[in-house]
PASEBA-1860 file (N, C-alpha, C; in nm, 3 decimals):
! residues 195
1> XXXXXXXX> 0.650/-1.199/-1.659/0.653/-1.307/-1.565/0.661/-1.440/-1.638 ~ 0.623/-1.436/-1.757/0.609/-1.557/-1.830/0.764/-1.625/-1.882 ~ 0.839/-1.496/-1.899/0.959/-1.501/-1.962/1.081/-1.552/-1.812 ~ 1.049/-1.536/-1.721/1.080/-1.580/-1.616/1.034/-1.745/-1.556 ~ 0.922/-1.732/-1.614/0.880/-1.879/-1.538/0.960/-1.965/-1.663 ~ 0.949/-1.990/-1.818/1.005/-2.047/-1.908/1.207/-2.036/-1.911 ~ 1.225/-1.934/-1.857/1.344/-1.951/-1.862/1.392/-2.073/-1.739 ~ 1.306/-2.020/-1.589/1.330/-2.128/-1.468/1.289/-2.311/-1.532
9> XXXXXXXX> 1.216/-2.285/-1.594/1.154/-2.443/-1.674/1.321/-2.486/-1.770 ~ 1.326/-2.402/-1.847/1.468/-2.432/-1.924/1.570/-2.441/-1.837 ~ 1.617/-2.386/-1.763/1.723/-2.397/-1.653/1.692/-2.552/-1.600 ~ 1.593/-2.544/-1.545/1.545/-2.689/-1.451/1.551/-2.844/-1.540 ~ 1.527/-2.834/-1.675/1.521/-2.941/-1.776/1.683/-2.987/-1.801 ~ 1.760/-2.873/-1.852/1.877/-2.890/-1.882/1.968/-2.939/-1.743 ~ 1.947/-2.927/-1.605/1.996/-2.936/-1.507/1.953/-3.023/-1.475 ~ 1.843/-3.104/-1.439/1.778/-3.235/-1.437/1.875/-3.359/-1.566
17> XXXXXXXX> 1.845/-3.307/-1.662/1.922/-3.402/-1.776/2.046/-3.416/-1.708 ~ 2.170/-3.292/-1.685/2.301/-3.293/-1.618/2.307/-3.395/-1.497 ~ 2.207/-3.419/-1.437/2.224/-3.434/-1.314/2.233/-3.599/-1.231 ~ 2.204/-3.666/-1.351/2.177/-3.813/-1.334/2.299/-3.868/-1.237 ~ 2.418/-3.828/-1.234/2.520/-3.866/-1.152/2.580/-3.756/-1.023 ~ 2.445/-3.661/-1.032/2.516/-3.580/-0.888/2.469/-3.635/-0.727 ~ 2.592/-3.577/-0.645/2.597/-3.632/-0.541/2.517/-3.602/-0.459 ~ 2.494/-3.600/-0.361/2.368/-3.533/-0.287/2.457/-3.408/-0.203
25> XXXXXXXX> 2.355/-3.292/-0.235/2.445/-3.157/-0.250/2.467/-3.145/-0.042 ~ 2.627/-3.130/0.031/2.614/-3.079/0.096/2.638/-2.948/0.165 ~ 2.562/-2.883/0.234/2.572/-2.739/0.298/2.656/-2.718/0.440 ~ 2.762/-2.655/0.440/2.847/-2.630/0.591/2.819/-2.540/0.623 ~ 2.907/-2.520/0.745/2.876/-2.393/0.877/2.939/-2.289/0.769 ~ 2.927/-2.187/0.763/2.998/-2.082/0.653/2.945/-2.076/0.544 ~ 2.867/-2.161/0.461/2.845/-2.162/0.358/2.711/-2.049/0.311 ~ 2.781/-1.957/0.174/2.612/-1.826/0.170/2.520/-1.933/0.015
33> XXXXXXXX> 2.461/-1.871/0.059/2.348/-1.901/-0.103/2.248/-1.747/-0.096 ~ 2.253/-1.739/-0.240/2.226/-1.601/-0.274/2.109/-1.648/-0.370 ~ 1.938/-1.587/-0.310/1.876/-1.669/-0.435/1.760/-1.518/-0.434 ~ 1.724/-1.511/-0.536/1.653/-1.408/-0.598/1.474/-1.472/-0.659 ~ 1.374/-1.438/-0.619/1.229/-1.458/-0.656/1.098/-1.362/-0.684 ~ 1.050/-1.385/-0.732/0.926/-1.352/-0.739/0.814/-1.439/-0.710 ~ 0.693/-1.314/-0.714/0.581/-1.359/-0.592/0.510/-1.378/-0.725 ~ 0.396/-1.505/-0.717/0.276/-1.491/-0.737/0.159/-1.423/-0.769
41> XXXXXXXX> 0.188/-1.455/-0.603/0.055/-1.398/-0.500/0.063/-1.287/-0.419 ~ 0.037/-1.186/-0.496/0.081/-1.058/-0.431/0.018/-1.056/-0.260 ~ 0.060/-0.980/-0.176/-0.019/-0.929/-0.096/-0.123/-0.852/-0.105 ~ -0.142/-0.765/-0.172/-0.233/-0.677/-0.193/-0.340/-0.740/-0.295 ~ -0.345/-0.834/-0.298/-0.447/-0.946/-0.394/-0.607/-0.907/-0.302 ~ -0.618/-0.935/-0.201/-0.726/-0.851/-0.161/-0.815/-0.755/-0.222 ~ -0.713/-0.625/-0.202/-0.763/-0.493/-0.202/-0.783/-0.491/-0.432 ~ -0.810/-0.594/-0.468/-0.811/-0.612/-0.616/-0.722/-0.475/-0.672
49> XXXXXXXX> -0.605/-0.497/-0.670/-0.483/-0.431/-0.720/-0.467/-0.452/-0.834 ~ -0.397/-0.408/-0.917/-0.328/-0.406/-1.035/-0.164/-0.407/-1.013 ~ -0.127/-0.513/-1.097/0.043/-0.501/-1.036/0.097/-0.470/-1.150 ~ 0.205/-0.352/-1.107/0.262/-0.251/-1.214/0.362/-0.338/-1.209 ~ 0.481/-0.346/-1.101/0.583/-0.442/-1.103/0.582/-0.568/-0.993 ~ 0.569/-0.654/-1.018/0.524/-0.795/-0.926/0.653/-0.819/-0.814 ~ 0.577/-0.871/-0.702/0.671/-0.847/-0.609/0.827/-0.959/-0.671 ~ 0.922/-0.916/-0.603/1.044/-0.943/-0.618/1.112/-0.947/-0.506
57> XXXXXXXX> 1.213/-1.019/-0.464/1.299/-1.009/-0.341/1.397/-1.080/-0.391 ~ 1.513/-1.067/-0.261/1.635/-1.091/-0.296/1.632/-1.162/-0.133 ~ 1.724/-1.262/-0.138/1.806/-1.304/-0.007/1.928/-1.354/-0.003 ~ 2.007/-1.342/0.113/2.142/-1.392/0.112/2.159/-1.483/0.282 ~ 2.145/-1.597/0.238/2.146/-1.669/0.366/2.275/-1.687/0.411 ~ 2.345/-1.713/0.574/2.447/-1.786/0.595/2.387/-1.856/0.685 ~ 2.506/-1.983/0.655/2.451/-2.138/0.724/2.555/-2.112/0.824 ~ 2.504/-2.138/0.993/2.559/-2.152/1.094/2.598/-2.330/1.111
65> XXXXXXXX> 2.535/-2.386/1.045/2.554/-2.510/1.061/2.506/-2.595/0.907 ~ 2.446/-2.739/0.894/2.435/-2.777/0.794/2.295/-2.747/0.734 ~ 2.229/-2.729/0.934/2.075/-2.746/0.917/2.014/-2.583/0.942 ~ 2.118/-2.521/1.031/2.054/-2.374/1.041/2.099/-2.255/0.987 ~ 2.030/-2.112/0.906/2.093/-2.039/0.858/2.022/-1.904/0.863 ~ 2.068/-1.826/0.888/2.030/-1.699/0.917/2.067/-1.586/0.773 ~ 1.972/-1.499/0.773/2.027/-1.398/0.696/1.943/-1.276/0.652 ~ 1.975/-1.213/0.505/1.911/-1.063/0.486/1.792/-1.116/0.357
73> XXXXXXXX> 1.712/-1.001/0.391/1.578/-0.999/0.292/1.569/-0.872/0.254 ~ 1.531/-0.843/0.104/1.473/-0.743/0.112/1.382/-0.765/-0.042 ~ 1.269/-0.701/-0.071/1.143/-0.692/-0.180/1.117/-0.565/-0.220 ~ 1.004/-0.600/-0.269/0.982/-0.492/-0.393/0.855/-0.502/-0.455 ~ 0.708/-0.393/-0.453/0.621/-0.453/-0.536/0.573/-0.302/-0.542 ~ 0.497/-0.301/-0.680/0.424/-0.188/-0.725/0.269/-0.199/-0.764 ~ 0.213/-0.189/-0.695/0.077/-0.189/-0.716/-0.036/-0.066/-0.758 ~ -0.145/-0.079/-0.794/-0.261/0.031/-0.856/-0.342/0.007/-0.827
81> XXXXXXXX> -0.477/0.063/-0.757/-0.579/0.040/-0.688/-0.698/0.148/-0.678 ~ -0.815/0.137/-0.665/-0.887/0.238/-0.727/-1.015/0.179/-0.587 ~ -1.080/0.272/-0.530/-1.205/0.290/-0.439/-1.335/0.374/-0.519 ~ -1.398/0.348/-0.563/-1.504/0.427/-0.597/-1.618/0.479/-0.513 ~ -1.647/0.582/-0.427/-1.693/0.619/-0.318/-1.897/0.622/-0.351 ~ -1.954/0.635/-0.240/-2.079/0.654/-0.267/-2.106/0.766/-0.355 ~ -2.044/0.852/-0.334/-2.125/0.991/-0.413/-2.038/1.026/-0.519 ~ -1.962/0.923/-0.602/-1.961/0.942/-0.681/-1.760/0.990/-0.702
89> XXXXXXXX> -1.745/1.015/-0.580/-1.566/1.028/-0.577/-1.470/0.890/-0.655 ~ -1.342/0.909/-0.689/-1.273/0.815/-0.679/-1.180/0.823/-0.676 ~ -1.097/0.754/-0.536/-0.978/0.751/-0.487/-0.887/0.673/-0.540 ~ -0.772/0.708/-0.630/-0.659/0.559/-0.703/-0.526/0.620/-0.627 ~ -0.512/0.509/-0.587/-0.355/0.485/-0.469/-0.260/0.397/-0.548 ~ -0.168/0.431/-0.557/-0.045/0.404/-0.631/0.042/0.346/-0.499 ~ 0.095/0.210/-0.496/0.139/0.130/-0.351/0.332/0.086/-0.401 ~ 0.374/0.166/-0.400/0.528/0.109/-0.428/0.563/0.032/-0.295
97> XXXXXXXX> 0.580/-0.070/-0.266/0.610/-0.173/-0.127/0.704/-0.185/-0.139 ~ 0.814/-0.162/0.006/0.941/-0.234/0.054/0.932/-0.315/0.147 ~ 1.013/-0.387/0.186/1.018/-0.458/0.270/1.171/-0.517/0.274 ~ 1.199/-0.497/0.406/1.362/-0.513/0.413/1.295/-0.624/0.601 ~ 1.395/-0.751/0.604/1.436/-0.804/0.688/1.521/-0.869/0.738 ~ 1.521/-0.946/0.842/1.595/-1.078/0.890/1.559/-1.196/0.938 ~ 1.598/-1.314/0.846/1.522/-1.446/0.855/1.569/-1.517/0.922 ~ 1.548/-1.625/1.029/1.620/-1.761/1.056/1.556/-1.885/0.972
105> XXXXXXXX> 1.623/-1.965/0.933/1.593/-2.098/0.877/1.631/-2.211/0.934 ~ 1.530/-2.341/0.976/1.562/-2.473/0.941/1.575/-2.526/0.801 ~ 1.666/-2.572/0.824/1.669/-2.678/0.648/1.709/-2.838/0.708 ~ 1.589/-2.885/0.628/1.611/-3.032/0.632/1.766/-3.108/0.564 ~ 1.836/-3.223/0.561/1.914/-3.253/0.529/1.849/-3.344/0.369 ~ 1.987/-3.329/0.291/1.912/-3.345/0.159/1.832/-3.460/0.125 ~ 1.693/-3.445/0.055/1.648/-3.574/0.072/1.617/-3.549/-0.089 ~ 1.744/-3.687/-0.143/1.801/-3.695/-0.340/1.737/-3.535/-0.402
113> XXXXXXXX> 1.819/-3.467/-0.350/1.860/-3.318/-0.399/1.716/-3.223/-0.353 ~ 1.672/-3.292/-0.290/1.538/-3.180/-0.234/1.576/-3.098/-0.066 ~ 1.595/-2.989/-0.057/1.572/-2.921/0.118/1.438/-2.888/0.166 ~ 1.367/-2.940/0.230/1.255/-2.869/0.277/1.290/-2.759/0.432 ~ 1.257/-2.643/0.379/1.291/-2.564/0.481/1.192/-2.504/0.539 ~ 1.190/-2.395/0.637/1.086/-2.297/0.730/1.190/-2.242/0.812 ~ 1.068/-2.080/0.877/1.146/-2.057/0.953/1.056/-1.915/0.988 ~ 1.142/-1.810/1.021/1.052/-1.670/1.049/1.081/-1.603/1.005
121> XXXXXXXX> 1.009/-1.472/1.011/1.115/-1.366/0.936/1.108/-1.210/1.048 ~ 1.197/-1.169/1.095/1.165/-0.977/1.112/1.136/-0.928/1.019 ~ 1.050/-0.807/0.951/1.055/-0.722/0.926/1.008/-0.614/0.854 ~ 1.062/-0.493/0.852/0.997/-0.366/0.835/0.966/-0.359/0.678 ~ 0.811/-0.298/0.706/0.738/-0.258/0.540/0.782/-0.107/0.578 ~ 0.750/-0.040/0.414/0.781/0.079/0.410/0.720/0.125/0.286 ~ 0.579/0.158/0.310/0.446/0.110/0.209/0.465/0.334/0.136 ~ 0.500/0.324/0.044/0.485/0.462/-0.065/0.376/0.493/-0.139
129> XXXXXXXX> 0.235/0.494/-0.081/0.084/0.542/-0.158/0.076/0.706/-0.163 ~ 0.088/0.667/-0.301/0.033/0.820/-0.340/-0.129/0.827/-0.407 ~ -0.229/0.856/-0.303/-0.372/0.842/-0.329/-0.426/1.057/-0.413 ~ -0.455/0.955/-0.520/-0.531/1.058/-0.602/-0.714/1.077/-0.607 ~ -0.778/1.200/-0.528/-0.890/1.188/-0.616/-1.007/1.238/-0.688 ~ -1.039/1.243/-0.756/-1.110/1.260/-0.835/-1.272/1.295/-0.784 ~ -1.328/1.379/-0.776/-1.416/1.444/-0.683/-1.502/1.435/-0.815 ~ -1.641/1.433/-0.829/-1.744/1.418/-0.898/-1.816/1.531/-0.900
137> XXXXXXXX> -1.914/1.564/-1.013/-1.992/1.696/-0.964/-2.086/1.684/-0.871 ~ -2.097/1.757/-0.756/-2.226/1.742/-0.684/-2.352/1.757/-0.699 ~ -2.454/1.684/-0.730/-2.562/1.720/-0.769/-2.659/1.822/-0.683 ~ -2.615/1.824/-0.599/-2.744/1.963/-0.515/-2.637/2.089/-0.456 ~ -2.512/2.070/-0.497/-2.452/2.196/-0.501/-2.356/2.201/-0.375 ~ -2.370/2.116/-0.314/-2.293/2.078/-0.214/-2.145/2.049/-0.253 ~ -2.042/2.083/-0.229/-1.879/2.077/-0.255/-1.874/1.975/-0.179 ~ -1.896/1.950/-0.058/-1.816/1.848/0.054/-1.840/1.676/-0.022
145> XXXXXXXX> -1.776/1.618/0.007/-1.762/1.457/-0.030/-1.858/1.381/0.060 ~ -1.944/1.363/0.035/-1.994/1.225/0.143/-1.983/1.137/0.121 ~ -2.029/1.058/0.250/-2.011/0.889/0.211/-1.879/0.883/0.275 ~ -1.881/0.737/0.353/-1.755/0.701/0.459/-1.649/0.673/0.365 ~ -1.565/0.694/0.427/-1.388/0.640/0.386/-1.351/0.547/0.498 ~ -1.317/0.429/0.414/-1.271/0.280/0.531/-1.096/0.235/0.539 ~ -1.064/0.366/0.427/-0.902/0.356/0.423/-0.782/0.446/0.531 ~ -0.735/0.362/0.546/-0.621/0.404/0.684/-0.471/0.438/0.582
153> XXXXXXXX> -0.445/0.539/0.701/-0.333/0.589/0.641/-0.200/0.501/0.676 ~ -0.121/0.499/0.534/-0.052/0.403/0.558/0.098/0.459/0.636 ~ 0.134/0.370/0.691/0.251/0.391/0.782/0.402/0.266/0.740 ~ 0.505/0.278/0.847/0.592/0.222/0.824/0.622/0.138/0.951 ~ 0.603/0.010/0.973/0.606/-0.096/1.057/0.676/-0.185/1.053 ~ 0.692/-0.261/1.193/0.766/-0.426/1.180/0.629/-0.504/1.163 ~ 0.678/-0.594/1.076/0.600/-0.730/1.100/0.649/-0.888/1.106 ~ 0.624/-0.962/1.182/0.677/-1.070/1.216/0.592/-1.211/1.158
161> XXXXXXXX> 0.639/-1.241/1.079/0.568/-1.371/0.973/0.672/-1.513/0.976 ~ 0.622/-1.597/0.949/0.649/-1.799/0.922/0.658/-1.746/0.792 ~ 0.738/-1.867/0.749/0.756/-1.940/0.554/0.763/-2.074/0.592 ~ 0.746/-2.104/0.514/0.786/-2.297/0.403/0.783/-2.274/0.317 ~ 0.900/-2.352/0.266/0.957/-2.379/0.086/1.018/-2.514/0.129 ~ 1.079/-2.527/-0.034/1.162/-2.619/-0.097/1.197/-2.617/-0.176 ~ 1.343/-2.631/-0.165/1.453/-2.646/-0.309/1.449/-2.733/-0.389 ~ 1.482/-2.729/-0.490/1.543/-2.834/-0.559/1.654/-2.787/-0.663
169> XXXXXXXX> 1.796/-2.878/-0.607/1.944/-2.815/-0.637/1.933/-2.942/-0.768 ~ 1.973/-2.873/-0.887/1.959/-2.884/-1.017/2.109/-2.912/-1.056 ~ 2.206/-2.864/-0.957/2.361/-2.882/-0.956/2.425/-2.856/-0.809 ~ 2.546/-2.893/-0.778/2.574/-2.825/-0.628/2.564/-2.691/-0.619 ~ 2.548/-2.596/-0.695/2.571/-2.467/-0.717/2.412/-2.406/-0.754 ~ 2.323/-2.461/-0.794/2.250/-2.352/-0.816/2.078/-2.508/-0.795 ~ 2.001/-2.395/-0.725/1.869/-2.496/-0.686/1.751/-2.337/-0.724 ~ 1.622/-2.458/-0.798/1.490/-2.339/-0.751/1.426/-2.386/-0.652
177> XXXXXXXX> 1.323/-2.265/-0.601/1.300/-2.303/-0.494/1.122/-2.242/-0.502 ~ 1.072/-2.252/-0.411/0.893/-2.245/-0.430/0.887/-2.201/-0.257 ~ 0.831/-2.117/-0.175/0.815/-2.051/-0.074/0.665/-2.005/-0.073 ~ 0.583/-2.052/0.051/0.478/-2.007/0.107/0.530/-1.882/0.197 ~ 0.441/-1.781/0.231/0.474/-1.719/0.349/0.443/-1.594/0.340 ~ 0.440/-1.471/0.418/0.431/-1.350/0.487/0.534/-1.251/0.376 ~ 0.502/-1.125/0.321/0.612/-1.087/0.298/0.535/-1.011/0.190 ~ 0.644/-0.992/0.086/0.599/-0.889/-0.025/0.494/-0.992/-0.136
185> XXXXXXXX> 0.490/-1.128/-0.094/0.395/-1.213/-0.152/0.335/-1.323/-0.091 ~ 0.268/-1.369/-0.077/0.212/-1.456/-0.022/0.234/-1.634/-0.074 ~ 0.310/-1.620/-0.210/0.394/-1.778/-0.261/0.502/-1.693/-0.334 ~ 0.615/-1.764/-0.329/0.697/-1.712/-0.453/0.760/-1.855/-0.505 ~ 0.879/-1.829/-0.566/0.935/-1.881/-0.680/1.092/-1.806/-0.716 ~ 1.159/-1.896/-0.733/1.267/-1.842/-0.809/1.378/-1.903/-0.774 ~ 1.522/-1.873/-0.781/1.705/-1.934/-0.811/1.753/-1.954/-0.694 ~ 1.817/-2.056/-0.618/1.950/-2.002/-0.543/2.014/-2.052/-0.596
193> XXX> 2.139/-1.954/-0.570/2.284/-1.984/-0.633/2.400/-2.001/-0.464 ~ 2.456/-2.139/-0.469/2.545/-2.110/-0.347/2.647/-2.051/-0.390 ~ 2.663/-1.973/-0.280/2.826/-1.864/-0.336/2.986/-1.917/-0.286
END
């Protein structure tokens, strides 16, 4: 993640220096931007996870207009997680997360190369836990597990979430961007490139 955030810092320095004479970038009806991020703030930050691969997503917006744009989502996160039970059990769930949707966006009009945007999103998780566990010896000879279990079995759902972000276009062609919101992370980070 580090090698990602320093490369976005180098991209952003060298494009800032370039940029002293660019115009203020504009967006038409037709126009896609294709921008790729990573999360932070995982979702599963809660349940004190371990992240094998940090969430990731991809989007491809089209602009219906200058200010509105619709389009596809989809993420990616791998998580590790461990319950240690009263009597001594322990349950580790392995969480591979998808998440595929469809967003609408407002975008503000450029204010000296910044968009502040929002908007909603559809859509379906498609959560892959493979829970392992590890049963302890019983001390009075008893086999059965006691002690409650507070974990639900996971399923495959819609969910309907808000964002806010903001760009900042470094050239007409390519902006980073910073996003609050619902999803395979709870902040992200990362490129658009208009196509």
């Amino acid at each position: 993640m580090s090698r990602f955030i320093l490369t976005l810092a180098l991209i952003a320095s060298v494009a800032i220096a370039a940029q002293a004479q660019m115009k203020p970038v504009k967006l038409n009806a037709g126009d896609l931007e294709f921008s790729t991020g990573i999360g932070l703030v995982p979702t599963f930050a809660a349940d004190k996870a371990q992240t094998v691969v940090p969430p990731i997503s991809l989007r491809l917006d089209y602009y219906l207009s200058s200010n509105i744009s619709i389009g596809g989502y989809a993420a990616f996160s791998s998580t590790t997680s461990q319950i240690n039970r009263p009597n001594g059990t322990i349950d580790a769930y392995e969480n591979d997360f998808y998440v595929a949707g469809i967003r609408s966006s407002a975008n503000s009009n450029d204010l000296n190369h910044w968009r502040i945007y929002g908007g909603l999103m559809l859509g379906y998780t498609m959560p892959n836990v493979t829970k392992t566990s590890t049963i302890a010896e019983p001390k009075d000879g008893n086999n059965e597990a006691s002690g409650p279990s507070f974990s639900r079995e996971p399923r495959n759902q819609f969910i309907y979430s808000g964002y806010i972000g903001a760009r900042r276009y470094f050239s007409p062609k390519m902006a980073g961007f910073a996003e609050l919101g619902y999803g395979v992370s709870l902040f992200n980070v990362g490129l658009t490139i208009k196509l």
